[in-house]
PLY file of the C-alpha trace (Angstrom):
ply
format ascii 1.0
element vertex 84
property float x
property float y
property float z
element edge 83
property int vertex1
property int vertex2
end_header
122.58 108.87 123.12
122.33 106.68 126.17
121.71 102.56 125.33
120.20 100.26 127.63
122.38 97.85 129.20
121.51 94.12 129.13
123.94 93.07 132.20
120.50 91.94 134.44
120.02 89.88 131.96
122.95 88.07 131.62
123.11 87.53 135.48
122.82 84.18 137.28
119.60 85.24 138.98
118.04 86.11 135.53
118.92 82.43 134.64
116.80 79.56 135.54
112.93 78.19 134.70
111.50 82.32 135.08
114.40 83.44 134.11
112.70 83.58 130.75
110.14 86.08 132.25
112.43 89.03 133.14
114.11 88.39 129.72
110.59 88.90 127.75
109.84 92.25 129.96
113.18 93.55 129.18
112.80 92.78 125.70
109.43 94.15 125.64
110.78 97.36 127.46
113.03 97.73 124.86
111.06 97.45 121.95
108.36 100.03 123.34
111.75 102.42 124.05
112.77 102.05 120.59
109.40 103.09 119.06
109.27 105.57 120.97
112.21 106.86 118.98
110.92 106.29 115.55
109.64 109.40 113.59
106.32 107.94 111.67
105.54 109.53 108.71
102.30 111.69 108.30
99.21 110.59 106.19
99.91 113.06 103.76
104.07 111.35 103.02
102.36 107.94 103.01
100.06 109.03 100.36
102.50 110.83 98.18
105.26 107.92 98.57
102.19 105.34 97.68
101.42 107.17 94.56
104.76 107.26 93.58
105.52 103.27 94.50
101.81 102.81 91.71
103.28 104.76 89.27
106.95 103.78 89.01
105.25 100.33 89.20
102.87 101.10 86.02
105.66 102.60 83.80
107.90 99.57 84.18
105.41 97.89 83.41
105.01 99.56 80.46
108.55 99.59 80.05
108.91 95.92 80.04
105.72 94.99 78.34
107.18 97.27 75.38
110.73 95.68 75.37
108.75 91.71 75.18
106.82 93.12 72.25
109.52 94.04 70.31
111.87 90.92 71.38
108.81 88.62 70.83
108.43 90.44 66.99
112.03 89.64 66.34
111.86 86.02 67.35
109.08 85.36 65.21
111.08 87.56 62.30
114.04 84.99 62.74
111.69 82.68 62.52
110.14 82.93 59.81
113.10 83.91 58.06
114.38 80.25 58.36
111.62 78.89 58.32
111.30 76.82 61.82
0 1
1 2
2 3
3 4
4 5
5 6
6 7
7 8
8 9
9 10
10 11
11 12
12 13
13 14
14 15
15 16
16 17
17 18
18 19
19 20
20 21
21 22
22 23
23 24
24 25
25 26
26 27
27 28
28 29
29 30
30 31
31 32
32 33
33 34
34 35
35 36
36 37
37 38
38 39
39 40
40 41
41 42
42 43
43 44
44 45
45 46
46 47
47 48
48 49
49 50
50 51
51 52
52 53
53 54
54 55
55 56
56 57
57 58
58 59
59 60
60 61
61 62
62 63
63 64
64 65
65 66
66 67
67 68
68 69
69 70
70 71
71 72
72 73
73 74
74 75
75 76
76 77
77 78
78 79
79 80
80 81
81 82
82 83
């Protein structure tokens, strides 16, 4: 794996009021090298790894709409029990 060195950059020439310019194409050179590299995922894995985010999001939920019930019950138990 080769890496892009950043020693133009850092140069006395690449200082100064445009120095800024040669900086921002670099960068941007960079960036578009690095996606390059990045394996997107297909429609289909975006789809399956949605549904799954929706439902793990529904049955905690559930989950935790369950556990208030029964905690909310029980205060209101205590409650009444001594009568505040």
């Amino acid at each position: 794996m080769t890496s892009t060195k950043l020693e133009s950059v850092r140069e006395p020439s690449a200082r100064g009021v445009f120095g800024w310019w040669g900086r921002s194409r670099t960068f941007l050179a960079q960036v578009r090298n690095e996606l390059s590299r990045v394996t997107w995922p297909t429609r289909k894995e975006v789809q399956a790894t949605t549904f799954v985010v929706i439902l793990t999001s529904i049955l905690f939920g559930l989950y935790l709409w369950g556990i208030d019930l029964v905690l909310d019950r029980l205060a209101r138990a205590l409650f009444q029990a001594f009568g505040v």
